[in-house]
C-alpha positions as CSV (number, residue, x, y, z in Angstrom):
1,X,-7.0,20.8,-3.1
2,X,-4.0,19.2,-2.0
3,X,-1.7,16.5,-3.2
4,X,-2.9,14.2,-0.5
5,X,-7.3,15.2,-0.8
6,X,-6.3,14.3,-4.5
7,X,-5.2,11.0,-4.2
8,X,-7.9,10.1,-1.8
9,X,-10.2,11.5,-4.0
10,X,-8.8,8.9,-6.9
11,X,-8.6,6.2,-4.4
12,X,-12.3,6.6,-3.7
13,X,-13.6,6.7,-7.0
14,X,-11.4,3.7,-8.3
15,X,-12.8,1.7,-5.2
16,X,-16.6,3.0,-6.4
17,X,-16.0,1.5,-9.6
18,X,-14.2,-2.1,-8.9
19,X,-17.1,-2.5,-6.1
20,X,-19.8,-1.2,-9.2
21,X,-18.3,-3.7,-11.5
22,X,-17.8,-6.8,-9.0
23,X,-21.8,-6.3,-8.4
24,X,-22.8,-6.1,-12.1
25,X,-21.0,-9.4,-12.3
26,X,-22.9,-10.9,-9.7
27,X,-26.0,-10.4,-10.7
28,X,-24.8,-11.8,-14.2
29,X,-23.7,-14.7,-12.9
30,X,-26.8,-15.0,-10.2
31,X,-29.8,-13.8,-11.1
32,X,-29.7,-14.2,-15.0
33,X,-29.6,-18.2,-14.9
34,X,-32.4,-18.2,-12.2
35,X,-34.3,-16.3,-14.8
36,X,-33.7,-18.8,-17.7
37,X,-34.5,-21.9,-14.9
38,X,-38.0,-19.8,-14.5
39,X,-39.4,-19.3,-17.7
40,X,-38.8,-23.1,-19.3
41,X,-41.7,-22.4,-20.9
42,X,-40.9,-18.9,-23.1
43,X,-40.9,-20.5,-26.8
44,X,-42.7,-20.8,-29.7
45,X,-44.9,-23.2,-31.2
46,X,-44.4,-22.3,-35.3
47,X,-46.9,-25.0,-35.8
48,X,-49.0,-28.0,-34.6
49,X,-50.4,-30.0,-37.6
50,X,-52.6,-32.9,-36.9
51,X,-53.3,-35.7,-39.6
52,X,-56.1,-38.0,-38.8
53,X,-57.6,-41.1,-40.6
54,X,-61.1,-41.9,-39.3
55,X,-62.3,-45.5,-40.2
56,X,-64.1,-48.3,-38.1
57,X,-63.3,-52.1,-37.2
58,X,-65.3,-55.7,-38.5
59,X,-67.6,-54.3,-35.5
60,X,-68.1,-50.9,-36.3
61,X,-66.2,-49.5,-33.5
62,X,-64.5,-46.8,-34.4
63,X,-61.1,-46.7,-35.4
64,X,-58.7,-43.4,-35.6
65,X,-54.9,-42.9,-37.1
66,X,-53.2,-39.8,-35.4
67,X,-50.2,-38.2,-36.7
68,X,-49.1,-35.2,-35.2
69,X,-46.4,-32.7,-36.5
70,X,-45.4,-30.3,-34.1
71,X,-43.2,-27.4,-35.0
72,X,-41.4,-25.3,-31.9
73,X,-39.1,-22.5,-32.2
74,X,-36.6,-22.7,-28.8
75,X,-34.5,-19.6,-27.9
76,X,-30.6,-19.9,-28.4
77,X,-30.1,-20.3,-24.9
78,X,-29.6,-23.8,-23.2
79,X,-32.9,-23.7,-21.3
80,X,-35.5,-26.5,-22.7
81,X,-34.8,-30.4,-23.3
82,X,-38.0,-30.7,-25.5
83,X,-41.7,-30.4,-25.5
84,X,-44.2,-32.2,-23.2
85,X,-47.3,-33.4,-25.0
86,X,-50.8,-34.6,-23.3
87,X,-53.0,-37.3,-25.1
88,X,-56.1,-38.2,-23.6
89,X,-56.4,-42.2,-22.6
90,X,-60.2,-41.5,-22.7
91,X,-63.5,-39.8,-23.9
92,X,-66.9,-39.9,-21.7
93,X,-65.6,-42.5,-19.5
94,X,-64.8,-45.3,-22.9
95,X,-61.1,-46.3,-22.7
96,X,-60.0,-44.8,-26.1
97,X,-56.8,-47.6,-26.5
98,X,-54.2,-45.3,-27.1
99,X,-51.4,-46.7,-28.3
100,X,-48.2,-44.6,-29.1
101,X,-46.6,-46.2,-32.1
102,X,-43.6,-43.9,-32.4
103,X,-41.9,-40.2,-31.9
104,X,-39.4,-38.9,-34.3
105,X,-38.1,-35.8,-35.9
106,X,-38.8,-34.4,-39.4
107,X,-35.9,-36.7,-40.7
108,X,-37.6,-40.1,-39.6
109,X,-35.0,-40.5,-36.7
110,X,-36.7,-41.5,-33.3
111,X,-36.6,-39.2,-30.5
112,X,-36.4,-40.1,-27.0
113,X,-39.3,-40.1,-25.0
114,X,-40.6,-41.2,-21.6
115,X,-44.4,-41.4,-20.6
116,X,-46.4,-40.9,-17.3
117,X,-50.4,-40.0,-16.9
118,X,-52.4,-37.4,-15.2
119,X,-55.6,-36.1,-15.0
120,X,-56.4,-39.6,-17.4
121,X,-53.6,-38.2,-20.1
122,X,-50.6,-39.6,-21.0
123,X,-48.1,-37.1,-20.8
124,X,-45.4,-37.7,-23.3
125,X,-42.0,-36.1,-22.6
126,X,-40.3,-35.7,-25.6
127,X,-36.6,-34.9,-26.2
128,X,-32.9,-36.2,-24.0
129,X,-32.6,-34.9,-20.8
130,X,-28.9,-34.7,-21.3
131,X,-29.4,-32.3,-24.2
132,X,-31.0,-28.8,-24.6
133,X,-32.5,-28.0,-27.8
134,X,-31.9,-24.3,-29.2
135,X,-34.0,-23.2,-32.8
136,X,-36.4,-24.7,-34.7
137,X,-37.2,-28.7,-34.3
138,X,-39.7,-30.8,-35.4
139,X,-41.5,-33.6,-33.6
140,X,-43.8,-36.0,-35.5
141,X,-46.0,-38.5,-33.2
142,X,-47.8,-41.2,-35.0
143,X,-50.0,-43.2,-32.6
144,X,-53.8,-44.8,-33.0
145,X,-57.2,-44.7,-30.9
146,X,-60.9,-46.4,-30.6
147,X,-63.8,-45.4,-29.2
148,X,-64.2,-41.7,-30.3
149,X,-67.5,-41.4,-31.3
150,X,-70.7,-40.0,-29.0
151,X,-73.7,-41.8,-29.8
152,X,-77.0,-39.7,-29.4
153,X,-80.6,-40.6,-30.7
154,X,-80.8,-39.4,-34.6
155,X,-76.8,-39.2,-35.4
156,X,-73.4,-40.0,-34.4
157,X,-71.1,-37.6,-33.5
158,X,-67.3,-36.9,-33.5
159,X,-66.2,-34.1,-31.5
160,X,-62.7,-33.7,-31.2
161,X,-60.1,-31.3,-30.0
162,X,-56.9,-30.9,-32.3
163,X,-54.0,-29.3,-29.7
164,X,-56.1,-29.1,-26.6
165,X,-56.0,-26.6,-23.4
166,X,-52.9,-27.4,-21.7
167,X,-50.2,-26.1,-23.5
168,X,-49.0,-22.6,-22.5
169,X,-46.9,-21.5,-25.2
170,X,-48.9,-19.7,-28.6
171,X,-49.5,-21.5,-31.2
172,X,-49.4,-19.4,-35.0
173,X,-51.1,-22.2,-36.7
174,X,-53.3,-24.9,-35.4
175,X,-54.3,-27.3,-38.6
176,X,-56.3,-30.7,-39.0
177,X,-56.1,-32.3,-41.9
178,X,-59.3,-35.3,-41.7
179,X,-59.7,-38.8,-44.3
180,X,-62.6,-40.9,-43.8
181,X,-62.6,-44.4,-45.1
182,X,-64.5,-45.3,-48.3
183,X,-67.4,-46.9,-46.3
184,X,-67.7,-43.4,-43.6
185,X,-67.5,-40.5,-45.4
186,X,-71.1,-41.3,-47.8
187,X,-72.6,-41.2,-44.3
188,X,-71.4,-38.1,-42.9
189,X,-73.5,-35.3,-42.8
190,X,-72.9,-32.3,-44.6
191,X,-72.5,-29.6,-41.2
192,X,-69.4,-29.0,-40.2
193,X,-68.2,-27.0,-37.3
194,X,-65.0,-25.6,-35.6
195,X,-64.4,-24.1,-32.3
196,X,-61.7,-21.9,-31.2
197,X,-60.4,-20.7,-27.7
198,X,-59.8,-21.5,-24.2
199,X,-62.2,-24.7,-22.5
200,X,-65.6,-24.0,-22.9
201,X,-65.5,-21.2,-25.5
202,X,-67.5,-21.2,-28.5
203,X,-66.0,-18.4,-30.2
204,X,-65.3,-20.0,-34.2
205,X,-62.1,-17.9,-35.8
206,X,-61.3,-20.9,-37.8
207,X,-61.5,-22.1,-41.2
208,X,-63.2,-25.3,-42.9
209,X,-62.3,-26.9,-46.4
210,X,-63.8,-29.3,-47.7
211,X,-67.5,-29.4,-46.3
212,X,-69.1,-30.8,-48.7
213,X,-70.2,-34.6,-48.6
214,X,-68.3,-35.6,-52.4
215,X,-64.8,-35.1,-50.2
216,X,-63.4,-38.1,-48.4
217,X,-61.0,-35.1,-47.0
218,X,-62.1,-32.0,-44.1
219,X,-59.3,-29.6,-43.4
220,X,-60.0,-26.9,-40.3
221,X,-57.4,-24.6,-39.5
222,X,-56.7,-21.4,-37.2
223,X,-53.8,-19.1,-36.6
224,X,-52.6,-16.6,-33.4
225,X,-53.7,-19.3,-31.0
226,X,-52.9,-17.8,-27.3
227,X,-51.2,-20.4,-24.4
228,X,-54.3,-22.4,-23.3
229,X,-56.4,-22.1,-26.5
230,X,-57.9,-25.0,-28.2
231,X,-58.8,-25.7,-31.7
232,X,-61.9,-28.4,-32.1
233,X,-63.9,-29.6,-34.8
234,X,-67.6,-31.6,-35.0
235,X,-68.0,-34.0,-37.5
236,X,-71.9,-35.8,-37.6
237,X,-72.6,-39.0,-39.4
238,X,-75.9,-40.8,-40.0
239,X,-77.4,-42.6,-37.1
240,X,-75.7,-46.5,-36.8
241,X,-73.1,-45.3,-38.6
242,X,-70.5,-46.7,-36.0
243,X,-71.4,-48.6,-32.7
244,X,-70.3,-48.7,-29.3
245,X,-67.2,-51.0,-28.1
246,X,-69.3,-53.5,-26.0
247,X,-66.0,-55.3,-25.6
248,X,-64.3,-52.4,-24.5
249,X,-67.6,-51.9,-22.1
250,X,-67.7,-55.0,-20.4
251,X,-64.1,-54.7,-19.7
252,X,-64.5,-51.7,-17.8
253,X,-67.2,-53.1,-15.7
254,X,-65.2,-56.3,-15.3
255,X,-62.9,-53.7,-13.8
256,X,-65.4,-51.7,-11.7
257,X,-66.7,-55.0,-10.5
258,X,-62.8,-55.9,-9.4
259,X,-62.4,-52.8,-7.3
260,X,-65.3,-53.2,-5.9
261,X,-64.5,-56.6,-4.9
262,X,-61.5,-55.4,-3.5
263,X,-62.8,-52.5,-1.6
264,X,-65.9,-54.1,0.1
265,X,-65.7,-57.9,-0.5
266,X,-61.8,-58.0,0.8
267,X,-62.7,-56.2,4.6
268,X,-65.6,-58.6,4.6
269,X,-63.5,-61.6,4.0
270,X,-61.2,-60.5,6.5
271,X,-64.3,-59.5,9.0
272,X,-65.3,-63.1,8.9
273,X,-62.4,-64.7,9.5
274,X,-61.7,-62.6,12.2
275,X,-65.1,-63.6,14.0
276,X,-64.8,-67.4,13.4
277,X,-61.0,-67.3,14.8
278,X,-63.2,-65.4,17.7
279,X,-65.7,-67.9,17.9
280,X,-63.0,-70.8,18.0
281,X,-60.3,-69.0,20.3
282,X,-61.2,-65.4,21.7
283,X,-64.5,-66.4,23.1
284,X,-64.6,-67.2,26.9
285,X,-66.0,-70.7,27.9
286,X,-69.6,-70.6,29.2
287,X,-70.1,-71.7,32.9
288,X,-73.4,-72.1,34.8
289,X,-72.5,-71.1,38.4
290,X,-72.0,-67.4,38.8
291,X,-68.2,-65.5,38.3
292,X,-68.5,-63.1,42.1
293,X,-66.0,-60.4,41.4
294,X,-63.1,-60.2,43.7
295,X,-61.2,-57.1,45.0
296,X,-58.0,-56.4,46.5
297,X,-57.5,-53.0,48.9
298,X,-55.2,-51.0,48.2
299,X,-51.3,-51.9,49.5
300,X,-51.2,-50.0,53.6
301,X,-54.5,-48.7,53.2
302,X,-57.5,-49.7,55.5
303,X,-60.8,-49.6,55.3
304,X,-61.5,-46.8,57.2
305,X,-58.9,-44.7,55.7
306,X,-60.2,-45.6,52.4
307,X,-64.0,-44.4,53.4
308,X,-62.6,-41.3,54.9
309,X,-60.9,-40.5,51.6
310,X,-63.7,-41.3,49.4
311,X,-67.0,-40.0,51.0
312,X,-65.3,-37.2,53.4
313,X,-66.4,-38.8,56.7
314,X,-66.6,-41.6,59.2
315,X,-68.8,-44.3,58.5
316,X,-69.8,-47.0,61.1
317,X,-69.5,-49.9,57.9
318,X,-66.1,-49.1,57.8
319,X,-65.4,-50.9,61.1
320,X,-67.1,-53.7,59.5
321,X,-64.6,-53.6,57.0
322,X,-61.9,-53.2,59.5
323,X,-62.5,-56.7,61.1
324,X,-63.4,-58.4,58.4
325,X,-59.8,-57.5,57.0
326,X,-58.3,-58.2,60.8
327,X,-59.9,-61.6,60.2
328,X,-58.4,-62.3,56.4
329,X,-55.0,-61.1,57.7
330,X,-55.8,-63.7,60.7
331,X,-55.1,-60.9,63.3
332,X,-58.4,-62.4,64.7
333,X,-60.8,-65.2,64.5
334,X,-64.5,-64.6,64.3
335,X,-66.6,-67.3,66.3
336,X,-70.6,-67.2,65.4
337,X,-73.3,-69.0,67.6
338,X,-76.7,-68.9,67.3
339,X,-79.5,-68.2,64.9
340,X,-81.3,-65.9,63.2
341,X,-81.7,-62.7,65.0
342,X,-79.9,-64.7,68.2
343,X,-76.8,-65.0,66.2
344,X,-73.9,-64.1,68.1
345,X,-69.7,-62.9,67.0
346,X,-67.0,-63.8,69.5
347,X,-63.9,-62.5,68.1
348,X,-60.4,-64.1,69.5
349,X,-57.2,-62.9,69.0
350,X,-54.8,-64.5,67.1
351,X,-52.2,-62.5,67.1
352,X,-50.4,-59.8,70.0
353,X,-52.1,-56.2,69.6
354,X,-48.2,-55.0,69.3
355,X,-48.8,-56.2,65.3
356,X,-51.6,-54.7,64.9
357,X,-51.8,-51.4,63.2
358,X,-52.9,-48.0,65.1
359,X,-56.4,-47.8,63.6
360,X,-57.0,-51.5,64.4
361,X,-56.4,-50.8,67.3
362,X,-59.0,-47.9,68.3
363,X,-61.4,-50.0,65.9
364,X,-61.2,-52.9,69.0
């Protein structure tokens, strides 16, 4: 090979490279953020540790204190801001009064947080959107509830779920940790029962402490929880035990009754008005003698123009027509004498026949 095939040759391969190179870095800088921005959701939650205090009001409605403790380990990328976290605003169609008392971290320190709902949750977004969030954190949510006990003919119930069936990270260890007040736990019953798995599953791989009826506390637990699975627990308590929130119950249909108000009672309002306005100005006046309806031909069209183009021929009404029309323009005057079937028509012109049309003509 010659001196000049051997530069070439060198020439080529250093080309081969810088093009090599300038696409590796392309793709770095290109498709490797777009892969972060798509999987916001590829962490880690360590733990979710729920605290709850069961109790009732002056009126037996039932009363519970929620504190949540939610561990999540974020990749060392900057890729998540915080955790999003669904609470349920109600159970079996009972407002359940959420109210969120705070969000902090591990420290005490209050986190930001904004709030919207769906699907009747209120979806908490925890952490600043300015900030990404990289290793382990810890977000504690303290907040209260009414209303959570199902009501059925020998026992009152309370069937709960601890993380729910929305999140889509794993979960190692799911944990509820459950008090009862001094005047509730003598009248729970002694069964206990926890649920593991996606919605509707009835699969149990969970543990219970504390069953029997001498503990004021009930710890259930379960660990390798996959994105969408759900620990739950069933608590039963002697019958009257709690009672319903009538308060809460007539509020609702207070509401229902509203909307319906609104929806039906609204258009109909509006209906009425509409026909008395109607009544009073839209209505035409009544009269006794009989409206004849009057119509005009159209514009340089005769009459028997007009019955040629709608019926396709001649007909002898049509000269009629014509001098009736000859006599409205006043081309002609139309003299009657006689009576009854001696009734005779003189016609006199008014006018010369030079102003009369062609077919006025042949119709005389």
């Amino acid at each position: 090979m010659n001196t000049k095939h051997r530069y070439l040759a060198s020439s080529l391969q250093k080309l081969t490279c810088t093009l090599t190179l300038v696409v590796v870095l392309f793709l770095v800088v290109t498709v490797v953020p777009k892969t972060h921005a798509q999987n916001i959701n590829s962490f880690i939650i360590d733990s979710f540790d729920a605290k709850y205090i069961l109790g009732k009001d002056d009126k037996d409605v039932s009363t519970l204190d929620v504190k949540e403790k939610i561990t999540a380990i974020f990749p060392d990328i900057d890729q998540n801001h915080g955790i999003l976290r669904a609470i349920p605003m109600s159970y079996r169609d009972q407002d359940l009064g959420l109210d969120i008392k705070s969000v902090r971290n591990e420290n005490g320190q209050d986190i930001r947080y904004s709030t919207s709902e769906e699907n009747n949750n209120l979806v908490l977004k925890i952490g600043n959107p300015y900030e990404y969030v990289h290793g382990r954190q810890v977000y504690v949510i303290d907040y209260k509830m009414k209303n959570v006990i199902r009501f059925y003919d020998n026992h009152d119930e309370w069937y709960w779920n601890v993380n729910g069936t929305q999140w889509q990270q794993p979960m190692n260890n799911v944990s509820a940790h459950i008090e009862f007040d001094e005047d509730i736990y003598k009248s729970r019953k002694s069964e206990v029962r926890c649920y593991t798995g996606m919605q509707g599953s009835t699969a149990s791989n969970c543990d219970i402490q504390g069953v029997d009826r001498q503990y004021k506390t009930i710890s259930v637990s379960a660990t390798d929880m996959s994105p969408g699975a759900n620990l739950s627990f069933v608590v039963g308590f002697e019958k009257d035990t709690f009672k319903p929130d009538y308060e809460a119950a007539r509020k609702e249909n207070l509401r229902i009754i509203i909307a319906l108000v609104v929806a039906v009672g609204l258009p109909l309002i509006i209906l009425v008005v509409l026909i008395r306005r109607w009544q009073n100005i839209g209505r035409d006046e009544r009269t006794e003698s009989t409206i004849v309806p009057q119509y005009l031909p159209p514009e340089h069209l005769d009459p028997v123009l007009s019955d040629v183009l709608l019926d396709d021929r001649f007909q002898s009404s049509s000269v009629s027509a014509t001098i009736v029309k000859m006599a409205v323009d006043k081309t002609l005057a139309i003299h009657v004498s006689g009576e009854g079937k001696k009734m005779e028509y003189e016609l006199e012109f008014t006018r010369t026949p030079d102003r009369m049309t062609n077919i006025e003509t042949e119709v005389l």
